[in-house]
Backbone as numpy.savetxt, mean C-alpha at the origin, in Angstrom:
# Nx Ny Nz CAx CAy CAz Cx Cy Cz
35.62 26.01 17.89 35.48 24.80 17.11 34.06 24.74 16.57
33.84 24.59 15.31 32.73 24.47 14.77 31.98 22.76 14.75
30.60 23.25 15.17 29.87 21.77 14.91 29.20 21.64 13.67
30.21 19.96 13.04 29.95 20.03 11.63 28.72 18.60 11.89
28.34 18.56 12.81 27.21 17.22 13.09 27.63 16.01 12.44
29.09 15.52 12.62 29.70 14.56 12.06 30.38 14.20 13.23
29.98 12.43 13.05 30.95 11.53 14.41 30.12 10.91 15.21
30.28 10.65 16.25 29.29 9.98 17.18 28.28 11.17 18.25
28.81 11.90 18.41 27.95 13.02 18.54 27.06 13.87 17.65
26.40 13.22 16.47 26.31 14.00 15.91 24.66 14.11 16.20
23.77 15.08 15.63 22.16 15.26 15.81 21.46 14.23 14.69
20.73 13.33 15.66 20.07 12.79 14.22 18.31 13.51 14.45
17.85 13.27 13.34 16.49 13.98 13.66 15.83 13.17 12.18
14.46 13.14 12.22 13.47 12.45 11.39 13.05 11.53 11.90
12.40 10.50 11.01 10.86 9.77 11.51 11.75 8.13 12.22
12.78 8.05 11.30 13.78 6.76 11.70 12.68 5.95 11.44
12.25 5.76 10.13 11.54 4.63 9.58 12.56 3.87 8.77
13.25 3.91 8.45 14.58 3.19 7.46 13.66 1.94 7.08
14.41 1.20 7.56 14.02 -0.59 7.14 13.16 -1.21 7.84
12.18 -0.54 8.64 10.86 -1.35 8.30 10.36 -0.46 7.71
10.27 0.14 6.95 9.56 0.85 5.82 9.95 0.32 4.45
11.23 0.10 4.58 11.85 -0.61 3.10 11.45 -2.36 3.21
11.62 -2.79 4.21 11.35 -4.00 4.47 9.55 -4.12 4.08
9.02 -3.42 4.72 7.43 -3.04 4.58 7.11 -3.08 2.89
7.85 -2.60 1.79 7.64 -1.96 0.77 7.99 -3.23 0.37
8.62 -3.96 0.16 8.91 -5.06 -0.34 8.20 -6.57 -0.06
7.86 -6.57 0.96 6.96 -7.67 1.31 5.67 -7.06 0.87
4.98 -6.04 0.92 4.01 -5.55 -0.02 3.57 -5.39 -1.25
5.14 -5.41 -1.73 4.99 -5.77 -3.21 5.29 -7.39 -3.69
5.81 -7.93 -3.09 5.26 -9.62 -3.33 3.94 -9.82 -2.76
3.33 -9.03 -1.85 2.01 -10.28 -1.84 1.46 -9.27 -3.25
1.70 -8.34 -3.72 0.56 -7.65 -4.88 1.03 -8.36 -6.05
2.62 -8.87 -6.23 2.91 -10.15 -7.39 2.04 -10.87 -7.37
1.96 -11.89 -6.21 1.17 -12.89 -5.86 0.08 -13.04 -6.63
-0.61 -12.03 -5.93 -2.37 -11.76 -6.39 -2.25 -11.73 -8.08
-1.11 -10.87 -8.47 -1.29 -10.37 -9.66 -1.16 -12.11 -10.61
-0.05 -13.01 -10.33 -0.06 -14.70 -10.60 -0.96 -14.89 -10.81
-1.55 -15.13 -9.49 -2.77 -16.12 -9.49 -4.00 -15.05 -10.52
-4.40 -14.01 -10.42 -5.16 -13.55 -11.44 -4.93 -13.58 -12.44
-3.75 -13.86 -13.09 -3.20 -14.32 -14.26 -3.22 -15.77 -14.92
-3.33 -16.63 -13.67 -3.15 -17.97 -13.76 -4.93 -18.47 -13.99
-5.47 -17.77 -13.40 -7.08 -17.65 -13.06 -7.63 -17.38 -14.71
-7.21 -16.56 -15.35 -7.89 -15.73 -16.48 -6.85 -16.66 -17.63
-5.76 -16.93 -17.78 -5.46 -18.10 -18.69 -6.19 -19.79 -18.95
-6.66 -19.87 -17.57 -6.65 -21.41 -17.83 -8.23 -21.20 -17.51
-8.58 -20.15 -17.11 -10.27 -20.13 -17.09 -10.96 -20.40 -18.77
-12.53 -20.74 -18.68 -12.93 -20.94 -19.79 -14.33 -20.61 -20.07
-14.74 -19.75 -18.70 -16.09 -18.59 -18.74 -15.12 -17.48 -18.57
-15.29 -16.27 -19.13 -14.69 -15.18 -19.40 -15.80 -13.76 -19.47
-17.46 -14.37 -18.64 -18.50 -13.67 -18.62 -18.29 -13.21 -16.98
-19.32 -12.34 -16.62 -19.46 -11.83 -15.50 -19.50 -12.66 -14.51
-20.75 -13.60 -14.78 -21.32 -15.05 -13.80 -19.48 -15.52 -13.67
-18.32 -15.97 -14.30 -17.34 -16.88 -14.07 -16.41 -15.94 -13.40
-16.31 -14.73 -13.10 -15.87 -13.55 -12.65 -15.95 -13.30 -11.43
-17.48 -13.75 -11.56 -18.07 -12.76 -9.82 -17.59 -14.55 -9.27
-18.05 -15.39 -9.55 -17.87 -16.96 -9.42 -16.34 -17.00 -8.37
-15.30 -16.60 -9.07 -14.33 -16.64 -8.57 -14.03 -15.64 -7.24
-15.03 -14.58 -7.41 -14.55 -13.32 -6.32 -15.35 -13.91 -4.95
-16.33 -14.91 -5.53 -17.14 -15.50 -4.25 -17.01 -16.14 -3.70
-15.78 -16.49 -3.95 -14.88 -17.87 -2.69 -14.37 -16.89 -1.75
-14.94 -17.80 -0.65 -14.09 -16.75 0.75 -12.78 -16.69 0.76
-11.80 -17.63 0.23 -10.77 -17.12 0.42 -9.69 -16.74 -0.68
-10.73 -16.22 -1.48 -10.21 -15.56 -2.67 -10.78 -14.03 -2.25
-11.51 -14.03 -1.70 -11.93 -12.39 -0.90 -11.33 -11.80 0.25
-10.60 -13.19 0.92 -9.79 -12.38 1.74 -8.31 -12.39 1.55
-7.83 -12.71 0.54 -7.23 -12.40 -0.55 -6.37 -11.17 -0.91
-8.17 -10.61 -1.75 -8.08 -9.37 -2.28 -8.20 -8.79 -1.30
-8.86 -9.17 -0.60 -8.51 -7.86 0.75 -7.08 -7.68 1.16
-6.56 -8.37 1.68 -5.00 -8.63 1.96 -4.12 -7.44 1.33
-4.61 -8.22 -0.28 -4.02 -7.14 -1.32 -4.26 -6.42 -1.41
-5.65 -5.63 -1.47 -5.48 -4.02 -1.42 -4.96 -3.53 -0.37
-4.91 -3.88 1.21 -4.61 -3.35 2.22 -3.25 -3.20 2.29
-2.06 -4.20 1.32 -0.77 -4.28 1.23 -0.94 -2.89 -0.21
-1.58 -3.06 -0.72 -1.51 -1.99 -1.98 -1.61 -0.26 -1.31
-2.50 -0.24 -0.08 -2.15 1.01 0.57 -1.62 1.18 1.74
-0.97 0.12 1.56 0.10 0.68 2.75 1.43 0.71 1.93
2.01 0.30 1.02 2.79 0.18 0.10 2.61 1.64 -0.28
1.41 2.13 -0.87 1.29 3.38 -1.50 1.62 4.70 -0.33
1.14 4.15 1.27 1.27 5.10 2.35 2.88 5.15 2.07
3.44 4.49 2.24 4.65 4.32 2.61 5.71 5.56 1.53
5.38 5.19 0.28 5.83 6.01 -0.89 5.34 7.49 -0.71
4.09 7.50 -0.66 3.48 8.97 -0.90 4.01 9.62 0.52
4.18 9.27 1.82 4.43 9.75 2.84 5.68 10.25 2.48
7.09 9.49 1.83 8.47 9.45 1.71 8.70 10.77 0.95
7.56 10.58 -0.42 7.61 11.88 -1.61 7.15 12.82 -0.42
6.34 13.56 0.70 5.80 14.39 0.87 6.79 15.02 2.36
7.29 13.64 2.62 8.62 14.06 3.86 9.75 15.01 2.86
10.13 13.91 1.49 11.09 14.65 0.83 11.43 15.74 0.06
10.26 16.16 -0.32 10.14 17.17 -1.07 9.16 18.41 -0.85
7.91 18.03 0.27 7.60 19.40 0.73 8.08 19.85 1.94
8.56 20.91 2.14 9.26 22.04 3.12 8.38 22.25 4.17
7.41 22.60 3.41 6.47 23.66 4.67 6.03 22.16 6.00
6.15 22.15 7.00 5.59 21.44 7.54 3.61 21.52 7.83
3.12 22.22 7.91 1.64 22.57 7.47 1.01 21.97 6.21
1.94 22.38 5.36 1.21 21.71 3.60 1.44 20.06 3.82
2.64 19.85 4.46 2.65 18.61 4.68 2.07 18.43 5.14
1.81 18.15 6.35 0.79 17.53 7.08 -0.34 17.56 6.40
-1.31 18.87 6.19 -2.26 18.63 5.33 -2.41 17.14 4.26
-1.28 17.03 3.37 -0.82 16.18 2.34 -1.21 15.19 2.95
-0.08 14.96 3.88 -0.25 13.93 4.52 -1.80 12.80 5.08
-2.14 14.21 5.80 -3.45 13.67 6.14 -4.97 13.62 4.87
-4.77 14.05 4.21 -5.66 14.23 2.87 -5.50 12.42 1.65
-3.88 12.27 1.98 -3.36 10.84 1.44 -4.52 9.88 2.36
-3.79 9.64 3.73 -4.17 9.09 4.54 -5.84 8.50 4.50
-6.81 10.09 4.41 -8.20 10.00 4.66 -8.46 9.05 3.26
-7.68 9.51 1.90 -8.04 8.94 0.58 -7.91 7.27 0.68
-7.00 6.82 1.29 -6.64 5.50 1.25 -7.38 4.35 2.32
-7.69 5.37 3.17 -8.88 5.24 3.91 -10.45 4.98 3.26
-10.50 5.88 2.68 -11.51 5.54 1.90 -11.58 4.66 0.68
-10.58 4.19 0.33 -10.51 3.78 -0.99 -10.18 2.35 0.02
-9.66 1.92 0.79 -10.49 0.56 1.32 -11.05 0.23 2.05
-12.13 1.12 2.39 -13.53 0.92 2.58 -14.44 0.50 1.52
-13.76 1.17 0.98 -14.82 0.92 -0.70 -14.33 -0.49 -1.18
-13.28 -0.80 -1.48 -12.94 -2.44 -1.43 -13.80 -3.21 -0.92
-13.56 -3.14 0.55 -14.36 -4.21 1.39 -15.78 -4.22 0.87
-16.12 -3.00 0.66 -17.75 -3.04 0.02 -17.68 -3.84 -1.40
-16.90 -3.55 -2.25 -17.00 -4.08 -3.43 -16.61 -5.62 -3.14
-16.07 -6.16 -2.35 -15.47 -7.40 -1.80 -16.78 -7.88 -1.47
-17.70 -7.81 -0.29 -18.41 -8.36 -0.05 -19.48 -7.97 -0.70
-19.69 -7.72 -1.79 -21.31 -7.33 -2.18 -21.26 -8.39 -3.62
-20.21 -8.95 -3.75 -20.27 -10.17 -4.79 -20.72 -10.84 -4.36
């Protein structure tokens, strides 16, 4: 009898991220709506459109933690995708990982650099 890995016996194998990863991806992308509103709502009804009314707005504390929020939902949203493309489509487990961890260090760094640009307004 051949095993066709179909039925209740069958092998499951992978990361078994399903739906909190999809769940994850979606609540990540409403709070980046959000932000994206209110910066919209901010730059319509504003009426300095110079640097000073710019930085003005980034210097409320809780418009900085905010944007923090949001970028941190913006890379984990992006972890989530780029991990999925690099599970699905590269083979080699080595290049992956590499990938993997090369994403990881980038997004890493890229909000670090936020927080710096966050607090230096």
């Amino acid at each position: 009898m051949a095993n066709n890995n179909i039925g209740p016996k069958r092998l499951v194998v992978g990361a078994h991220y399903g739906l909190r990863d999809w769940l994850a991806q979606r609540v990540t992308a409403i709070v980046m709506v959000l932000y994206t509103a209110i910066l919209l709502v901010a730059f319509l009804t504003g009426n300095n459109f110079s640097y000073e009314g710019w930085a003005g707005l980034f210097a409320q504390q809780w418009f900085k933690l905010f944007s923090l929020v949001t970028f941190l939902a913006l890379g984990y949203h992006a972890w989530v995708g780029m991990r999925d493309i690099w599970m699905d489509y590269v083979k080699s487990v080595v290049v992956r990982l590499i990938l993997q961890i090369a994403t990881l260090l980038w997004l890493i760094a890229c909000a670090a650099w936020s927080v710096q640009i966050l607090w230096s307004v």
